[in-house]
C-alpha positions in Angstrom: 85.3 -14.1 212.3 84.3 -14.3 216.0 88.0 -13.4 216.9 87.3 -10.2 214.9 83.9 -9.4 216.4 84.9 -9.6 220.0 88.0 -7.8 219.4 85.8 -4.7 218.0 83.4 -5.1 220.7 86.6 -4.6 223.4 87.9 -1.8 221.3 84.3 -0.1 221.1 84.2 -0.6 224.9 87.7 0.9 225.8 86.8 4.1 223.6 83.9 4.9 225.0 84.9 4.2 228.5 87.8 6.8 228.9 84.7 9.8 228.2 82.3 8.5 230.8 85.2 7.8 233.4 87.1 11.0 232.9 86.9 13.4 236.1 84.9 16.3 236.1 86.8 19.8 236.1 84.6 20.4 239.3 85.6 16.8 241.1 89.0 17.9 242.4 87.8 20.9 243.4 85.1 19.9 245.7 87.7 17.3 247.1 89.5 20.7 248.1 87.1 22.0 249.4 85.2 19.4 251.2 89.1 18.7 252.6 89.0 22.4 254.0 85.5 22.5 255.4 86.3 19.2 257.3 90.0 20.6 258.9 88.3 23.8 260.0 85.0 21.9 261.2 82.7 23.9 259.2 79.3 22.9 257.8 78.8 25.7 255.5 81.0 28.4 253.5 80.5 31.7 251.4 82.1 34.2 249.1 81.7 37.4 246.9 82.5 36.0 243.5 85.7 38.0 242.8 84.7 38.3 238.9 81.4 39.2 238.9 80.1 42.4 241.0 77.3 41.6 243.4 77.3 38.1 243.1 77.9 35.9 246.0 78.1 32.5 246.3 77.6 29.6 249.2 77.8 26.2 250.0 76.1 23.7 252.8 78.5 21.1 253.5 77.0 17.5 254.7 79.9 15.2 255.1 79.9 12.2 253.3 76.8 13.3 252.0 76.3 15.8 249.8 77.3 19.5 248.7 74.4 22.0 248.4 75.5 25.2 246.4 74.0 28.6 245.0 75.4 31.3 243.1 73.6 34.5 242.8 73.4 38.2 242.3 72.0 39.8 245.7 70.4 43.3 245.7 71.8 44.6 249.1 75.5 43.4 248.7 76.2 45.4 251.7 74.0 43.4 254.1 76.1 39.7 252.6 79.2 41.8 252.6 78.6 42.3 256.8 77.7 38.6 257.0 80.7 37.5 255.3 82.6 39.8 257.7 81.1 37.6 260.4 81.7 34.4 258.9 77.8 34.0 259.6 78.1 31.3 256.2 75.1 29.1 256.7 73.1 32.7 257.1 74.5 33.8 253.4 73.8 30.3 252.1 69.7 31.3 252.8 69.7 34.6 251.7 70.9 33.3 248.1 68.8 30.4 247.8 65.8 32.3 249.3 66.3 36.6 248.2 69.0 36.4 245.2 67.7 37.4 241.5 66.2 34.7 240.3 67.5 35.5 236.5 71.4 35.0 238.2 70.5 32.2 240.7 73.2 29.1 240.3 72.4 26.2 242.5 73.9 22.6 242.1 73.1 19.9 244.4 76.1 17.5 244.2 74.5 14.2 245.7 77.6 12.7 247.1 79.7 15.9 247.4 82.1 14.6 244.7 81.9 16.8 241.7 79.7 17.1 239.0 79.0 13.3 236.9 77.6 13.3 233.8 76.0 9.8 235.0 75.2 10.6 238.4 72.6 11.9 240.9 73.5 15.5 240.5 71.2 18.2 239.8 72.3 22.0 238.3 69.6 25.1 238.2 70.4 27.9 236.3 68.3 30.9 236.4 65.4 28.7 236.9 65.8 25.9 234.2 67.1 22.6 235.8 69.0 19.6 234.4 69.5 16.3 236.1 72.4 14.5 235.2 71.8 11.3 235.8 73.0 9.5 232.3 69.0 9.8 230.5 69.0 12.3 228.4 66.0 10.9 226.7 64.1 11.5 229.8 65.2 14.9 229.5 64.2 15.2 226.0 67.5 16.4 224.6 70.2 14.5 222.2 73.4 13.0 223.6 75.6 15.7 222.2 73.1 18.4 224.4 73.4 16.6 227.2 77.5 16.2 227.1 77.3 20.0 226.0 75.2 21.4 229.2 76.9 18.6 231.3 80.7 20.5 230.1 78.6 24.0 230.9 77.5 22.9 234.1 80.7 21.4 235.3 82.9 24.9 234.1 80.4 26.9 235.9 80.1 25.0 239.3 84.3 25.0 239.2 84.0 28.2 238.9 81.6 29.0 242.1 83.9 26.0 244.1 87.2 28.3 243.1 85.4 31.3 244.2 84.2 29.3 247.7 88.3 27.7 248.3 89.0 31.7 247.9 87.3 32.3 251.3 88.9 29.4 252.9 92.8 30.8 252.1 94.3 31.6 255.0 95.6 35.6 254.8 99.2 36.0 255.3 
């Protein structure tokens, strides 16, 4: 009987430990990135969001650190258009977190600039309402199924921005 128990209790385990230790959509991505920002010794990134019109995103880049990132609409795409022309990135980066719509304002802080982790010390804003994914849902007041749900939101969203970001760092042939 004890035979049986502990071989439920390692099958149990190994089940639920392939969900929690799958990599996030938005993990290999950063790895890209980060990769790119450290060959061409930059601290900071931006783009227009090719899919969506007037939306910009940027990213602040501190090795071995952590990956700030916003995602917004701006009002005067012309003015982030001309900074973007000047690869004045950090510049962008503070005109969406500070003068973007607040309604389309994306920002993710990835605490050790390693993706999105459903049981990490990552943070993700959208249009104002935040969500710390840090493993307690019940802190958060939500169920475990929410919690995997805006966690596989999150992560789709912020692989999007990253893709968008890797864009800008293509070289043109």
């Amino acid at each position: 009987m004890t035979r049986v128990r502990s071989l439920t209790v390692v099958l149990l385990l190994s089940l639920a430990v392939p969900a929690a230790a799958q990599e996030s959509k938005s993990a290999v991505l950063v790895k890209q990135l980060t990769a790119a920002l450290d060959a061409g010794k930059l601290d900071a990134i931006a783009a227009r969001d090719p899919s969506t019109p007037d939306t910009y995103c940027a990213a602040l880049y501190f090795p071995n650190a952590q990956l700030l990132v916003v995602s917004a609409r701006y009002s005067a795409p012309q003015l982030l258009d001309a900074r973007l022309a000047r690869k004045e990135y950090r510049d962008t980066y503070i005109d969406l977190s500070s003068a973007s719509v607040p309604a389309s304002k994306v920002f993710v802080q990835d605490a050790a600039a390693d993706g999105l982790k459903a049981q990490g010390f990552d943070t993700f804003e959208e249009a104002g309402k935040a969500m710390a994914f840090d493993g307690d849902w019940k802190k958060q007041k939500i169920s475990e199924q929410d919690y995997q749900k805006a966690f596989a939101a999150a992560d789709e969203r912020y692989a999007k921005i990253l893709s968008a970001l890797l864009g800008q760092l293509k070289p043109t042939s």
